[in-house]
Phi, psi and omega in degrees: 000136193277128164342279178330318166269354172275315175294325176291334186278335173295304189284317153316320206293139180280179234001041180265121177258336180188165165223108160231165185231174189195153178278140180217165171279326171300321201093015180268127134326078167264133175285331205167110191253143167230175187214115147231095174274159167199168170320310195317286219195153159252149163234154189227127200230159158262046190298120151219170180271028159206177188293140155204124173280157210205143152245104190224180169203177183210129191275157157237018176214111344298139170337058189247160177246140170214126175237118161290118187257128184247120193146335189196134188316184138250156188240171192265300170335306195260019167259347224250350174284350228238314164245044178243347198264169195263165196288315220252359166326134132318342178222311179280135185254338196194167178223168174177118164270137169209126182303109209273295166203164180305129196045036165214131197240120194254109182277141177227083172293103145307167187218156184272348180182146226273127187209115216304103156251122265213077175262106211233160159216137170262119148000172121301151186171124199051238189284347162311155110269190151317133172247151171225124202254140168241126156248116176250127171244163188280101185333303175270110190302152156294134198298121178276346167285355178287305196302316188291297173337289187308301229288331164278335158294309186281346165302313187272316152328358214215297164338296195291326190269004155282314155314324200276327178286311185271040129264331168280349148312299221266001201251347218262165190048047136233188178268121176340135152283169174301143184283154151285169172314141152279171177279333196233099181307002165257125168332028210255149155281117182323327203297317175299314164292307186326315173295326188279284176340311186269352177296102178333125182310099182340149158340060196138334198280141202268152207258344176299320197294003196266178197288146152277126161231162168196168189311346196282292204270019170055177162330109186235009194212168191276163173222147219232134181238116194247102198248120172237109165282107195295157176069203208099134178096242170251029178222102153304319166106236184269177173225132176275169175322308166299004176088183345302112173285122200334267174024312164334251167315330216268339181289288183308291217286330139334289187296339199266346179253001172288315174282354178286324185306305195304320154345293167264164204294322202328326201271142156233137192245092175280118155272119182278013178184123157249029187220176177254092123263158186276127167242120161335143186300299207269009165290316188294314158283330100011312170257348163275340205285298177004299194258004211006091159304189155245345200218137140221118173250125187244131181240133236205163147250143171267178169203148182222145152321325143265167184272013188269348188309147174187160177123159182246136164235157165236164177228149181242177156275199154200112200309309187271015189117186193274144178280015161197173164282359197265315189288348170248340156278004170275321170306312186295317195294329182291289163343312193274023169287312173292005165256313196294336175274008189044110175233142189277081178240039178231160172078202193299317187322336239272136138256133198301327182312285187329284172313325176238356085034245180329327202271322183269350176285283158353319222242320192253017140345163178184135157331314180301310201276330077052294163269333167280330163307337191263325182305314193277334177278000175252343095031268221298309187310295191311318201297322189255345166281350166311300208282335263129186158290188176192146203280315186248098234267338197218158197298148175255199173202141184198163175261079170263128195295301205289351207260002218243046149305156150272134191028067165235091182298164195180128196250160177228109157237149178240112230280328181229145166299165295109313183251053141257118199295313190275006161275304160343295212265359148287320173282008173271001178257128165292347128354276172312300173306301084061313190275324192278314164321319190278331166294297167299337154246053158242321197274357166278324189280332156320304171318283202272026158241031155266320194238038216262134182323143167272210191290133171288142192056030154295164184251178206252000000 
């Protein structure tokens, strides 16, 4: 990336707070401070053009992160951080900078409540220099079934009150109509049964009393869709000719098929970022594992180094290697989310969920899971050969890191080219996103009414 677009991407990026440069005892540069708060976690990064060493600690009464930075004066520039984090950051209630001793300038994050804090620094590595990273986590991680809840609860509030404005359109000066049949004739919440499903069996309970299901008997259970939107935060992902960031588009293109799903009872819709933040690979899968998905679709933009490349492909995973080379430089590139978005993975800091995770993902891998990723992606494919070109006529395979739930099926699409100027700029139309969300959910729905899920913790 050429300086110049590399400086317009800084000054765009949302949680960008300054670009300034300062005199240090070292000769460090900041390049650039960001703030990305969410629910997850807030970050707070640094960029220079050189190393600074950092030291911190944390009180717990009143709650602060105090970070020594060694290396740089304090300035009239870097006081100017100090009304820059935002009111409504989930964990900082206030910032306050002070020169501590000569050539070490001490940041002090008040906090709204008591917090894992996570001080790291990252290499250099892509369009990056050196960073110096604050990661505030939640003494208690967030529950992703708490998170499956809001998130489906405030979806049939948003559902409901979009039905009540077009019936009350289409309705006036007639006579109501009949509400339509539910998918579920008892009077149940899915959401409840569904919870009930997953609560372990009394003592004693015969094992005959659970539900059957098969293909003859179509959908019978609620079904949990795990929409991961790729990148976020401080990995943008691709950049099109026009500055359009994957991160982005792919974030729309999420929300828009999380509400086609909410729509209907069939669905329950886990998001693994309703934001713009960095979520770690094996965190996304990790919150899908959670939830005992049914799906995990992780949706994407592509990108190549030439620009005539163009077409939406999907992907699986793949135990023996890549079905092409274009499909194993797509896999490294993806992979390489967890440098460019920073992740801590050395020292004390290490988070162990994360960290073991990854490790157990690999190993429970599974065949199963594998041949169903090709049913629903093939599905999924046909469905985007409606809507376009398509890069590939047939499902690829690759060792995509984020793709390795175990008995989980699980897709990678990639809806566009991003560095095709005119596949840009249809994915900046909300038109297009719209086209594209609703392609994927007809080729999911194909899917489970060809396959529709046995019993939860049935074997595949």
């Amino acid at each position: 990336m050429r300086e110049r677009d590399r400086r317009r991407l800084l000054k765009s990026a949302p949680g960008v707070l300054l670009a300034v440069t300062l005199p240090g005892v070292h000769g460090a540069t900041l390049i650039g401070v960001r703030v990305w708060p969410s629910p997850d976690y807030t970050r707070v990064t640094l960029e220079l053009d050189a190393p600074l060493p950092a030291t911190h600690f944390t009180t717990s009464d009143p709650p602060r992160v105090v970070v020594d930075f060694e290396g740089i004066d304090l300035t009239a520039a870097l006081r100017e951080l100090v009304a820059r984090v935002r009111a409504d950051d989930p964990y900082i209630a206030g910032v306050r900078i002070g020169q501590n001793r000569p050539g070490v300038a001490r940041l002090v994050l008040d906090l709204k409540h008591a917090v894992d804090a996570q001080v790291f620094a990252l290499t250099p590595v892509g369009d990056y220099r050196h960073r110096m990273v604050i990661d505030l986590y939640p003494l208690q991680p967030p529950d992703p079934i708490a998170e499956l809840i809001a998130q489906n609860a405030q979806n049939a509030r948003n559902t409901s009150a979009a039905q009540a404005a077009r019936t009350a359109r289409s309705t006036v000066g007639t006579r109501p109509a009949a509400p339509a049949p539910s998918a579920y004739p008892d009077p149940i919440d899915p959401l409840a049964q569904w919870l009930r499903e997953r609560a372990p069996a009394p003592a004693g309970a015969s094992s005959s009393a659970r539900p059957e299901s098969g293909p003859s008997q179509g959908v019978d259970r609620v079904i949990t869709i795990a929409i991961d939107p790729g990148h976020g935060g401080e990995d943008p992902g691709a950049i099109g000719p026009g500055g359009t960031m994957e991160k982005e588009v792919v974030l729309a293109i999420a929300r828009r098929l999380r509400d086609r799903l909410a729509a209907e009872s069939t669905w329950r819709v886990l998001m693994t970022r309703d934001g713009d933040f960095f979520v770690p690979l094996a965190t996304r899968v990790r919150k899908a594992a959670a939830v005992s998905a049914d799906l995990f679709i992780s949706i994407h933009a592509d990108a190549f180094t030439s620009p005539e490349a163009r077409g939406s492909s999907v992907f699986v995973l793949s135990e023996r290697g890549a079905s092409s080379v274009g499909a194993r430089w797509l896999a490294n590139q993806e992979n390489r989310a967890d440098q460019i978005g920073g992740v801590n993975i050395s020292g004390v800091n290490v988070r162990v969920t994360d960290r073991d995770v990854s490790g157990v993902l690999i190993d429970l891998t599974t065949a199963a899971q594998i041949r169903h990723s090709r049913r629903l992606g093939t599905a999924v494919l046909n469905e985007l050969g409606r809507l376009g070109p398509v890069h590939k006529p047939s499902v690829e395979q690759a060792a995509f890191a984020v793709l390795k739930a175990p008995d989980i099926p699980s897709l990678l699409v990639e809806t566009a080219f991003i560095s095709h100027p005119q596949e840009e700029e249809k994915l900046r139309d909300p038109l297009f996103q719209d086209q594209v969300a609703q392609a994927l959910h007809a080729g999911i729905r194909h899917y489970f009414r060809a396959h529709p899920p046995g019993p939860r913790g049935a074997p595949a």
